[in-house]
C-alpha positions as CSV (number, residue, x, y, z in Angstrom):
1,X,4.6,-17.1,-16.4
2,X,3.4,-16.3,-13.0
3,X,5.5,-15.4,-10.3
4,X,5.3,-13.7,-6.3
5,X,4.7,-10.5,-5.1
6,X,6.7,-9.4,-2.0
7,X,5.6,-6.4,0.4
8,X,7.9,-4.3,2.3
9,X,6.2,-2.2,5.1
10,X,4.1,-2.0,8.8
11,X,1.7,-4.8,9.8
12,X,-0.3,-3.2,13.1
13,X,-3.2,-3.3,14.7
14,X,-6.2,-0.8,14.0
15,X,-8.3,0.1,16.7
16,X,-11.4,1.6,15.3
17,X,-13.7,3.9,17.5
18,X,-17.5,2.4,16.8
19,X,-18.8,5.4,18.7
20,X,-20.5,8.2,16.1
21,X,-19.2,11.2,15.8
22,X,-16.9,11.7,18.9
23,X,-12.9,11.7,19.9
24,X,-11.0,8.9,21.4
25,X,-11.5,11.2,24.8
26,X,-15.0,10.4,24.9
27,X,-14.3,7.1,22.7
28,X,-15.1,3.4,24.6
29,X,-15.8,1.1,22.2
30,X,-13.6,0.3,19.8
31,X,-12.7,-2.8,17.0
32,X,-9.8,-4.8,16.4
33,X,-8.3,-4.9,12.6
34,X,-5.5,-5.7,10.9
35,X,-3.8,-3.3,9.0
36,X,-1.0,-1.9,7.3
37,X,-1.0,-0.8,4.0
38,X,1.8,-3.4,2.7
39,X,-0.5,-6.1,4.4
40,X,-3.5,-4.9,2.3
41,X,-1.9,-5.1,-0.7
42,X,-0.8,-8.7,0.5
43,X,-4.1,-9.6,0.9
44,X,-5.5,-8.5,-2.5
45,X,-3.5,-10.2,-4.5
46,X,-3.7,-13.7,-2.0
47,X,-7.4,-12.9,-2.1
48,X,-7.5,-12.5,-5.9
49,X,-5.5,-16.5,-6.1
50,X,-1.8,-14.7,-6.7
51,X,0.9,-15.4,-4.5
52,X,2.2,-13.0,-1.6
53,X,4.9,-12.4,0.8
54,X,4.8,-10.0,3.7
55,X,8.4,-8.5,4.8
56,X,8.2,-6.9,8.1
57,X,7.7,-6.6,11.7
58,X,5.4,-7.1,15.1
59,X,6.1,-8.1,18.3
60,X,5.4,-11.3,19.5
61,X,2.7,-10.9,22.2
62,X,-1.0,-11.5,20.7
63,X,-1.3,-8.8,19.0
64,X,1.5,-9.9,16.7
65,X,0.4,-13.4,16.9
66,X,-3.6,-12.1,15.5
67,X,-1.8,-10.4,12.5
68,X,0.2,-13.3,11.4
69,X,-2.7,-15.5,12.1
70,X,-5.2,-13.0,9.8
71,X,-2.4,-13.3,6.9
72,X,-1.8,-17.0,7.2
73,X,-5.7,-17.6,6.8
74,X,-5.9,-16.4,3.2
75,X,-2.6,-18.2,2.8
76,X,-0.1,-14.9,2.4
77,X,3.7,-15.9,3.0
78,X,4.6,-14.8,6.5
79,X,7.9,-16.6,6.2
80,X,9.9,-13.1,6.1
81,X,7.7,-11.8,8.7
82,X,9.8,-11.0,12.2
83,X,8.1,-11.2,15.5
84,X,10.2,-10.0,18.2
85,X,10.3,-10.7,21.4
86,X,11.8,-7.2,22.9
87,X,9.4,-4.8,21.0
88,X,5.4,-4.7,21.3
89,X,3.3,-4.5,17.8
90,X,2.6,-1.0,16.6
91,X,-0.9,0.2,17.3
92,X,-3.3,3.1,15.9
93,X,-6.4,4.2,17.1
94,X,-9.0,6.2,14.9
95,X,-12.4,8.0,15.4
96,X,-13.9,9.5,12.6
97,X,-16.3,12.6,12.9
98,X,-19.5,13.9,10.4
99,X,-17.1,16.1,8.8
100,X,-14.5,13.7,7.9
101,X,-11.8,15.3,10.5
102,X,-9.9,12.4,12.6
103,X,-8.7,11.7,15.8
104,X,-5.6,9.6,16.0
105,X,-3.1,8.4,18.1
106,X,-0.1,6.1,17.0
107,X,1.9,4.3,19.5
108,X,4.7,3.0,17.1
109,X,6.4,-0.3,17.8
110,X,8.3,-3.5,16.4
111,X,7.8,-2.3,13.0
112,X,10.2,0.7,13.3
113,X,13.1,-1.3,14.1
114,X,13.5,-4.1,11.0
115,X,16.9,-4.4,9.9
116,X,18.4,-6.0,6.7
117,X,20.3,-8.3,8.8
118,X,16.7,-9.9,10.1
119,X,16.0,-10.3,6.4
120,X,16.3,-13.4,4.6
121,X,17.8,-12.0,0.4
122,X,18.1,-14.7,-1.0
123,X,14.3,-15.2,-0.4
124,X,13.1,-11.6,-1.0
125,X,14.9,-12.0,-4.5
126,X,12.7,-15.4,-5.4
127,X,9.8,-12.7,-6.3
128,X,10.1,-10.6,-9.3
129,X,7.9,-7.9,-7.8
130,X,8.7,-6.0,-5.0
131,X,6.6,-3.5,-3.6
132,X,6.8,-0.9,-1.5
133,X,3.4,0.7,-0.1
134,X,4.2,1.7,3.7
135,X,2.9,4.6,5.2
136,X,5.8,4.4,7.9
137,X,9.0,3.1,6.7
138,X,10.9,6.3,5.5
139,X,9.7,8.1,9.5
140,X,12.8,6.7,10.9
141,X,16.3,4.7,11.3
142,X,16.7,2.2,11.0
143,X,13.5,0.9,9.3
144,X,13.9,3.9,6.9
145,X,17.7,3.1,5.5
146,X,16.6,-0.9,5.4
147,X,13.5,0.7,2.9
148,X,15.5,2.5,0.8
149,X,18.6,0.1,0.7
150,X,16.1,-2.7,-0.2
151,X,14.6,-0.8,-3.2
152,X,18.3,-0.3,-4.2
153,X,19.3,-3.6,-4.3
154,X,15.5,-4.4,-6.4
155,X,16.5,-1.7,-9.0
156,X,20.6,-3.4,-9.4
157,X,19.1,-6.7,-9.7
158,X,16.4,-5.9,-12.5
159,X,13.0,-6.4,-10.1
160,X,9.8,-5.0,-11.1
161,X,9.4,-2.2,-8.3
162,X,5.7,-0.6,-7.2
163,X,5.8,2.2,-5.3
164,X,3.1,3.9,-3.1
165,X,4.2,7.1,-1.3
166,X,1.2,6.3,1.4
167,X,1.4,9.9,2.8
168,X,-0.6,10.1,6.5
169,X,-0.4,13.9,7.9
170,X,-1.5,12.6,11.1
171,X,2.3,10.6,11.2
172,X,4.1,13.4,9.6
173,X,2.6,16.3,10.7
174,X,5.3,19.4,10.4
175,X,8.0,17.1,8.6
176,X,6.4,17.2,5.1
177,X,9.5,18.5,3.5
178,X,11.6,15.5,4.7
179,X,8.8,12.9,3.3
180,X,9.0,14.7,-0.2
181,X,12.3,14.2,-0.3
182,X,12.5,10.8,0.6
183,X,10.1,9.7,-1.8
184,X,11.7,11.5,-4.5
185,X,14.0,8.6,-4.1
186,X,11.1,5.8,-4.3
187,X,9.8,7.4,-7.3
188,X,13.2,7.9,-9.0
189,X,13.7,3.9,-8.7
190,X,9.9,2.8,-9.7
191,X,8.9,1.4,-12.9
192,X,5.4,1.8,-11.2
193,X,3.9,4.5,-8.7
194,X,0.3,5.0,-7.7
195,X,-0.5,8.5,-6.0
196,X,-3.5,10.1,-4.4
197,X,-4.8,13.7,-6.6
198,X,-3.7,14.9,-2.9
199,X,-0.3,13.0,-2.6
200,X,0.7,14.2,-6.2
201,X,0.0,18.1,-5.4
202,X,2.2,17.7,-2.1
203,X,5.1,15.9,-3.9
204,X,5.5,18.0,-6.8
205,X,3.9,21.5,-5.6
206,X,1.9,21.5,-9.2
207,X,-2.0,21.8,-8.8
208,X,-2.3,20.6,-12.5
209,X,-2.6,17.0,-12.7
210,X,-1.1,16.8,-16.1
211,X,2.0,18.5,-14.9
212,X,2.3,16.7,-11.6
213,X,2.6,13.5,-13.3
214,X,4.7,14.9,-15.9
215,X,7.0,15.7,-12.8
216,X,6.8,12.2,-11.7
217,X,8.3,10.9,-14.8
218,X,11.1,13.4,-14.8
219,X,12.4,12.2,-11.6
220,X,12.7,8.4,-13.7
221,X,9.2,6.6,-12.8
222,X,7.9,4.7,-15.7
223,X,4.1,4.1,-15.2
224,X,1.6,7.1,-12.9
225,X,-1.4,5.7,-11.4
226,X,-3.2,8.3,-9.7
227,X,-6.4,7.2,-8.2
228,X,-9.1,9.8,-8.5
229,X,-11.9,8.1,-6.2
230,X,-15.2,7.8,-8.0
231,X,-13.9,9.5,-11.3
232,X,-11.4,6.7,-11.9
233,X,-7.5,6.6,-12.2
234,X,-5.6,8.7,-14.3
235,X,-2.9,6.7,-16.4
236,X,0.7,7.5,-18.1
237,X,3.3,6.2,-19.0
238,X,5.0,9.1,-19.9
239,X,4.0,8.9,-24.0
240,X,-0.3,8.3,-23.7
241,X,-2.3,9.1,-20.8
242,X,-6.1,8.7,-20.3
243,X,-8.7,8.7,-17.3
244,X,-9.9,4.9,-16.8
245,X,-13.0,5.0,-15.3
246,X,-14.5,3.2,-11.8
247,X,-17.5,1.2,-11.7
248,X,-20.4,2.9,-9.5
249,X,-20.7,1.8,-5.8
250,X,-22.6,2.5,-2.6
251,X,-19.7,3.5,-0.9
252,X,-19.8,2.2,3.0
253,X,-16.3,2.7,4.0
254,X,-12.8,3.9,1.5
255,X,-10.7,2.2,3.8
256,X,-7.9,0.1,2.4
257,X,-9.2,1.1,-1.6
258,X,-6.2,2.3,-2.5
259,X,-4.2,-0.5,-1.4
260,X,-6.7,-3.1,-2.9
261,X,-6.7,-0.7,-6.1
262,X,-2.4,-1.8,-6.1
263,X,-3.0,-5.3,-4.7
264,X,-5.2,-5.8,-8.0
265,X,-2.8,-4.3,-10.3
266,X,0.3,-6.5,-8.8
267,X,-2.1,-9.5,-9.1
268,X,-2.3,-9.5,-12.7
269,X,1.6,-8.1,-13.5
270,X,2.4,-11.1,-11.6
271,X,0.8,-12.7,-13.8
272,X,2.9,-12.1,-17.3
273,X,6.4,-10.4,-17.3
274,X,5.5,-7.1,-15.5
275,X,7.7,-4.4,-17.8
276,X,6.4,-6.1,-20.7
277,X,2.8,-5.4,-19.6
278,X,3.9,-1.7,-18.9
279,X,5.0,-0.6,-22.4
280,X,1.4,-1.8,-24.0
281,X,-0.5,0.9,-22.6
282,X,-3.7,-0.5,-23.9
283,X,-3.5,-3.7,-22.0
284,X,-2.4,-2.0,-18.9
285,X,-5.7,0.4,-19.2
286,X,-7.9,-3.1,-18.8
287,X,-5.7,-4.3,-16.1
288,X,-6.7,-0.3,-14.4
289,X,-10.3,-0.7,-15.1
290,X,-10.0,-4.2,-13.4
291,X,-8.3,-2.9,-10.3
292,X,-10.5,0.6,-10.2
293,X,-13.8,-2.5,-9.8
294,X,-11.5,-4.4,-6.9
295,X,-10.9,-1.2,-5.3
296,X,-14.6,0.1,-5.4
297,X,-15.9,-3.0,-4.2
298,X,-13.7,-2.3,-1.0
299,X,-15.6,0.2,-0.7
300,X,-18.8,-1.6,-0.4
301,X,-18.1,-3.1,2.7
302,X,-16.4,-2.4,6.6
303,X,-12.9,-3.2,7.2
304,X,-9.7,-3.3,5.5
305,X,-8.9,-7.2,4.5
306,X,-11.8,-7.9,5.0
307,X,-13.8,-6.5,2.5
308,X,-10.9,-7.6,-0.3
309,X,-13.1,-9.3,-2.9
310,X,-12.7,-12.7,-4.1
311,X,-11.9,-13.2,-8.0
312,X,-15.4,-14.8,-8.6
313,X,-17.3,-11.2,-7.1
314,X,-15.0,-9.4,-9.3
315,X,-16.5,-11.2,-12.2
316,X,-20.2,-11.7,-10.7
C-alpha cells in the first residue's frame, strides 16, 4: 500500500541576511530560498521517493514562478498550488546574530488569501494523509477558516491528519493567547502532532514534559512527537512513551529540521496504512529514529530544501 501526502500551508520566499552578526538595517547582502514549512515537509518526503502535494498560494510574478519551479524539480505535485495574479508572494527576511536573537520582517502576501473555493476536493481527498504544518494559516481570514474547515472535512472523511502547531513569536508576537486556542482545535482533530519542548510549554502552560503531553492527549490527539534537538524525540501515544534518540551531527544550520523530521515520518506512514502503524508503538519508535537521522542530517548542511537528504545518504 502506498499512497500521497498532501500539505496545507505558506510557500514564500526567504531572504537570508549573509552578513555576520548584524540587523537588516545594516544588512546588504542577502540569499534567495524557498520556504515554508508545508513546502519542507513536501520536499522530504518527494526527496525520500514518496509522493507529495502542495496546497497553497503565491503570486504569480517570479517570485512565485521560482517556488513552483524549486517544487517541480524534485517532482512535488504543484497541481493544487494557486498563483494569483492580483496578490504578490509572501516574503521574510532574517538576520541572525552570535546570540541567536533575530531580526525579521514579514511582508505577508498571496498566501493569506486561499479560499476553499480555489481548491480542487475531490483532488485533496485522493491522498490519505493530510497534513497540516504552517506557521501562518490560523493568523488570519480567510486563510485561517479555509485551515480549520479543511481539517474538518479530513477528520469526517476518515484521513490520516498530521499536525504541526509551527509557532513563530516573531508573526504572533502579543496574540499568543489566540494561537493556543486555535491550535487546541488542530490538536483535538490529529491522530498525529509533533511539538517543539518550547511549543508544548506555551500550549499547555505545563513545564513538565510528561504532563504537557499528557495534556495533548486529553484534548483527543493520538500520537505526541516532541522533538528535543540533539537529545532525540520524545514519543506517546498516550499508553507507552520513551525518548528515541538522534544520531550525532556537526550541526551547520537547524533550519527546516523539524519539518524534514515530519516529512520523514509522513514518508514512511504513506507507506503502510498510517493508524495501523500508530497503534504498534514499537514500529513507530524505528520509524522516529529514522526521521530523528533525516532531520539531523538537515542539520549538516545550509538551506532549507536543500539540504533534504536523499534515501541512499540516509542509509550511507
Amino acid at each position: 500500500m502506498k499512497t500521497s501526502v498532501i500539505c496545507i500551508g505558506e510557500l514564500l520566499i526567504d531572504f537570508f541576511c549573509t552578513d555576520v552578526d548584524i540587523s537588516l538595517i545594516e544588512g546588504k547582502h542577502f540569499q534567495k530560498q524557498a520556504g515554508g514549512a508545508p513546502a519542507n515537509v513536501c520536499a522530504t518526503i518527494a526527496k525520500l521517493g514518496g509522493s507529495a502535494i502542495f496546497c497553497g498560494k503565491v503570486g504569480d510574478d517570479s517570485f512565485g514562478q521560482f517556488l513552483k519551479k524549486t517544487l517541480d524539480e524534485i517532482q512535488v505535485d504543484t497541481s493544487m498550488l494557486v498563483l494569483d495574479n492580483q496578490l504578490p508572494t509572501t516574503l521574510a527576511f532574517v538576520s541572525l546574530k552570535n546570540n541567536g536573537e533575530r531580526d525579521f520582517i514579514f511582508h505577508r502576501g498571496a498566501d493569506a488569501f486561499l479560499s476553499e473555493e480555489e481548491l480542487d476536493l475531490d483532488k485533496m481527498n485522493e491522498a490519505s494523509i493530510h497534513h497540516f504544518g504552517s506557521a501562518t494559516a490560523l493568523l488570519s481570514e480567510p486563510f485561517q477558516s479555509t485551515y480549520l474547515n479543511l481539517m474538518i472535512a479530513a477528520k469526517a472523511t476518515g484521513k490520516f491528519i498530521s499536525f504541526d502547531p509551527n509557532f513563530r513569536k516573531d508573526l504572533w508576537g502579543c496574540q499568543i493567547s489566540t494561537f493556543i486556542t486555535l491550535v487546541k482545535v488542530g490538536i483535538s482533530l490529529a491522530d498525529f502532532v509533533k511539538v517543539s519542548e518550547e511549543e508544548l510549554q506555551i500550549i499547555t502552560g505545563l513545564n513538565n514534559i510528561e504532563d504537557g503531553i499528557k495534556s495533548l492527549h486529553e484534548l483527543g490527539t493520538g500520537v505526541v512527537a516532541v522533538t528535543l534537538g540533539k537529545e532525540g524525540t520524545y514519543l506517546s501515544n498516550g499508553r507507552r512513551s520513551e525518548i528515541i534518540p538522534s544520531v550525532k551531527v556537526d550541526t551547520i544550520d537547524s533550519t527546516g529540521a523539524g519539518d524534514a523530521f515530519v516529512g520523514a515520518t509522513l514518508y514512511q506512514l504513506s507507506k503502510e496504512d498510517p493508524k495501523s502503524i500508530i497503534e504498534d508503538f514499537d514500529l513507530f519508535k524505528k520509524m522516529i529514529y529514522f526521521s530523528n537521522k533525516v532531520g539531523a542530517l538537515v542539520c549538516t548542511k545550509v538551506g532549507a530544501i536543500t539540504a533534504i537528504p536523499q534515501i541512499e545518504e540516509v542509509f550511507s
